[in-house]
C-alpha atoms as a printed R data frame, in Angstrom:
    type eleno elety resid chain resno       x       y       z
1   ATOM     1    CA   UNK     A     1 101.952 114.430 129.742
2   ATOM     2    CA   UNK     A     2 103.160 115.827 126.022
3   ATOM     3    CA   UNK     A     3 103.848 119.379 127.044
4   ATOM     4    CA   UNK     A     4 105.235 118.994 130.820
5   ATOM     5    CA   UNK     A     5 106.147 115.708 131.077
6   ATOM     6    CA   UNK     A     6 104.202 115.632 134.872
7   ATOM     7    CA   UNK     A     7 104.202 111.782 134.624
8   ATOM     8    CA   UNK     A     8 101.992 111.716 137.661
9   ATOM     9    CA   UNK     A     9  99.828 114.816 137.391
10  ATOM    10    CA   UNK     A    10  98.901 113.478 133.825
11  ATOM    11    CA   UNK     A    11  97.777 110.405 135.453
12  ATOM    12    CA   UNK     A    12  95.964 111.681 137.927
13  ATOM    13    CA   UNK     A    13  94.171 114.063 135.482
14  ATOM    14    CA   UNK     A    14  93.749 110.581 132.851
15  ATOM    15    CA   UNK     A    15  91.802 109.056 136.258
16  ATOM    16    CA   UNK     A    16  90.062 111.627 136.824
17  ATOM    17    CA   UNK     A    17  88.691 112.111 133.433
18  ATOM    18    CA   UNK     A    18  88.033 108.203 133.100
19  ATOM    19    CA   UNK     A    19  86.004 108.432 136.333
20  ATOM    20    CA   UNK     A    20  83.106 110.290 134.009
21  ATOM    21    CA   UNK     A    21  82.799 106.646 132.004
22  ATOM    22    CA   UNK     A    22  84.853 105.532 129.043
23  ATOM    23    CA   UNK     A    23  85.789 108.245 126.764
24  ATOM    24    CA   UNK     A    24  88.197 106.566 123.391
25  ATOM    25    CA   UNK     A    25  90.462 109.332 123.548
26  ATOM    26    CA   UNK     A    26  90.982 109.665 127.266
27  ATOM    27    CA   UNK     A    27  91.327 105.543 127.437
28  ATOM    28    CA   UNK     A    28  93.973 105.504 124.623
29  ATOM    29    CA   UNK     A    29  96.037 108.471 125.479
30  ATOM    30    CA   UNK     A    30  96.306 107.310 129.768
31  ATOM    31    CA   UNK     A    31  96.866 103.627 127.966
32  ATOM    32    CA   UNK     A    32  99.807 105.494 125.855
33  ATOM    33    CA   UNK     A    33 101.014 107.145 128.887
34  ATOM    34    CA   UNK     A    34 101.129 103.574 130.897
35  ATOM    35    CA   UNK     A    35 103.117 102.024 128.184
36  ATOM    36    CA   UNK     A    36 105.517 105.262 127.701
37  ATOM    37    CA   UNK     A    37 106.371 104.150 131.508
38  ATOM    38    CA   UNK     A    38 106.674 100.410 130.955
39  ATOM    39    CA   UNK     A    39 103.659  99.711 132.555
40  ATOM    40    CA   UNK     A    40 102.254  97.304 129.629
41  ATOM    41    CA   UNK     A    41  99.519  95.003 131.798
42  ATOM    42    CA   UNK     A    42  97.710  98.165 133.248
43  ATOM    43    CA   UNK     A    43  97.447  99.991 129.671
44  ATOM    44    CA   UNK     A    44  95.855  96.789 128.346
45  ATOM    45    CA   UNK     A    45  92.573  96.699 129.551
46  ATOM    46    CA   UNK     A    46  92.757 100.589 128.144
47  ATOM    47    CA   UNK     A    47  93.459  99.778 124.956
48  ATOM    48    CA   UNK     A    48  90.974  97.448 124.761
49  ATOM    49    CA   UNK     A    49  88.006  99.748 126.301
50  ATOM    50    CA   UNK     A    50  89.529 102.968 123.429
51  ATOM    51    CA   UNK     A    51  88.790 100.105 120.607
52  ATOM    52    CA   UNK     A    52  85.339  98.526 122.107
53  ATOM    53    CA   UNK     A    53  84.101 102.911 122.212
54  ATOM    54    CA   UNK     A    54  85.360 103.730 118.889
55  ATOM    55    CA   UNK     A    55  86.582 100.214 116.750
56  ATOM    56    CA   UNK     A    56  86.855 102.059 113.186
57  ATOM    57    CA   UNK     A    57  88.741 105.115 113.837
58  ATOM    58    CA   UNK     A    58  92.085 105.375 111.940
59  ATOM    59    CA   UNK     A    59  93.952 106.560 114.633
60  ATOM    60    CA   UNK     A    60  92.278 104.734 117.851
61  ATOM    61    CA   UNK     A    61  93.939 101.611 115.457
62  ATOM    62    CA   UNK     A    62  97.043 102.657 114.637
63  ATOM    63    CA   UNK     A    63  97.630 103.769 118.464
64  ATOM    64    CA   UNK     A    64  96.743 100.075 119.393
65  ATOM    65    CA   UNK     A    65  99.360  99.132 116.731
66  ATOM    66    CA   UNK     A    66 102.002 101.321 118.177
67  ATOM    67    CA   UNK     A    67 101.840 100.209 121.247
68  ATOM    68    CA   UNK     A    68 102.176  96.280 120.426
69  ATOM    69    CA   UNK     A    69 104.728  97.761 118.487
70  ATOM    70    CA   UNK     A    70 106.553  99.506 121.710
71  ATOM    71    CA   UNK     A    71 106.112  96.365 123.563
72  ATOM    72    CA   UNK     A    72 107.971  94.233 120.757
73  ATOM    73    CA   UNK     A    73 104.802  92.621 119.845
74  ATOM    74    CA   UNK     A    74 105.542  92.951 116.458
75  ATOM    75    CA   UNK     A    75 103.299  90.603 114.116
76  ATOM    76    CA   UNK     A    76 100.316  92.146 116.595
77  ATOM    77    CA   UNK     A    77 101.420  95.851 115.243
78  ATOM    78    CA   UNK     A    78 101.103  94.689 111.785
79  ATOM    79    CA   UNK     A    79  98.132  93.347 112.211
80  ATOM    80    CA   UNK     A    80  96.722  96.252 113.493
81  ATOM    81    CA   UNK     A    81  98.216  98.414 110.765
82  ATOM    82    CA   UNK     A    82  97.064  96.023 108.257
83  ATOM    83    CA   UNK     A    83  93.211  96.340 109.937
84  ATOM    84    CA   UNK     A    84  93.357  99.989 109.916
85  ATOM    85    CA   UNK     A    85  94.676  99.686 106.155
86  ATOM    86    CA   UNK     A    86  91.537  97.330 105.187
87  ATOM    87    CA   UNK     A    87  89.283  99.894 106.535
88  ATOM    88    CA   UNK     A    88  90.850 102.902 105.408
89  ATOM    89    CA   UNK     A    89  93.316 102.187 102.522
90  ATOM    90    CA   UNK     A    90  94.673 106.063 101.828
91  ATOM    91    CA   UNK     A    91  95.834 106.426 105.042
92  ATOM    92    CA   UNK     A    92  99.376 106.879 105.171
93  ATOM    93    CA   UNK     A    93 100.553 106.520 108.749
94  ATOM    94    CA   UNK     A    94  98.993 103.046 109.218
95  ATOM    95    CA   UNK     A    95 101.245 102.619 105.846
96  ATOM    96    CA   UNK     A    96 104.416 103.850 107.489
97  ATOM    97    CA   UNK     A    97 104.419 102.275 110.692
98  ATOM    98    CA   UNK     A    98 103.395  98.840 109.038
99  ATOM    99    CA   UNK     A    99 106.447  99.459 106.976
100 ATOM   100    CA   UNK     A   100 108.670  99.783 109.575
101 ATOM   101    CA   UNK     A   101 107.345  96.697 111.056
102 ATOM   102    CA   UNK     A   102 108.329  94.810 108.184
103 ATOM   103    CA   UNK     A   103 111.792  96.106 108.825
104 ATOM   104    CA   UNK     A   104 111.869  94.523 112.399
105 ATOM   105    CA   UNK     A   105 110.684  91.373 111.470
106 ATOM   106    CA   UNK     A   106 113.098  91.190 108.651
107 ATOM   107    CA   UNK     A   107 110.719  91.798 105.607
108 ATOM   108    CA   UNK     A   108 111.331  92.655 102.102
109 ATOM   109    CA   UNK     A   109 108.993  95.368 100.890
110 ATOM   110    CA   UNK     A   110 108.944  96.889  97.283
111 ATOM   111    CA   UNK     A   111 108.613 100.611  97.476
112 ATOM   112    CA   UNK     A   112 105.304 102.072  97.520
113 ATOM   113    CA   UNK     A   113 103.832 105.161  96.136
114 ATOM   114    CA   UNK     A   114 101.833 108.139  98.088
């Protein structure tokens, strides 16, 4: 998907992988690949399985967030960046991409330090 961008090989490789039983990493990144093609209803139920596996991992959340973000589901995003925030307040890309939310809803924010 990343390296060759073989749309439908990576798929096909995603199912087959997801055919073992849920796997976070494998449900996120075929839910990632769905929504990269528009395909927003089928990555759902993807999303969902990646954060019912693994619910407190830092990047399993800010994935979710991204991809309300990508689908203009923007309060959703910052939600999710704000969850991932509550349960791990250093990290910085939750931080970022909450930021830039702000910025597509319209919102003020006074700088921030790292």
């Amino acid at each position: 998907m990343q390296n060759d961008w073989d749309w439908g090989k990576a798929e096909k490789e995603y199912r087959a992988a997801l055919a073992n039983g849920p796997d976070a990493l494998a449900e996120q990144a075929f839910a990632l690949l769905l929504i990269f093609q528009g395909r927003f209803q089928e990555a759902e139920p993807h999303l969902q399985s990646a954060q019912t596996v693994n619910p407190f991992s830092t990047g399993q959340i800010t994935n979710l967030a991204l991809a309300r973000d990508i689908e203009g589901r923007f309060e959703e995003a910052r939600s999710e960046y704000q969850r991932a925030l509550t349960l791990h307040p250093d990290a910085l890309m939750p931080r970022v991409l909450r930021d830039y939310v702000d910025i597509e809803l319209g919102r003020r924010r006074t700088p921030w330090r790292i």
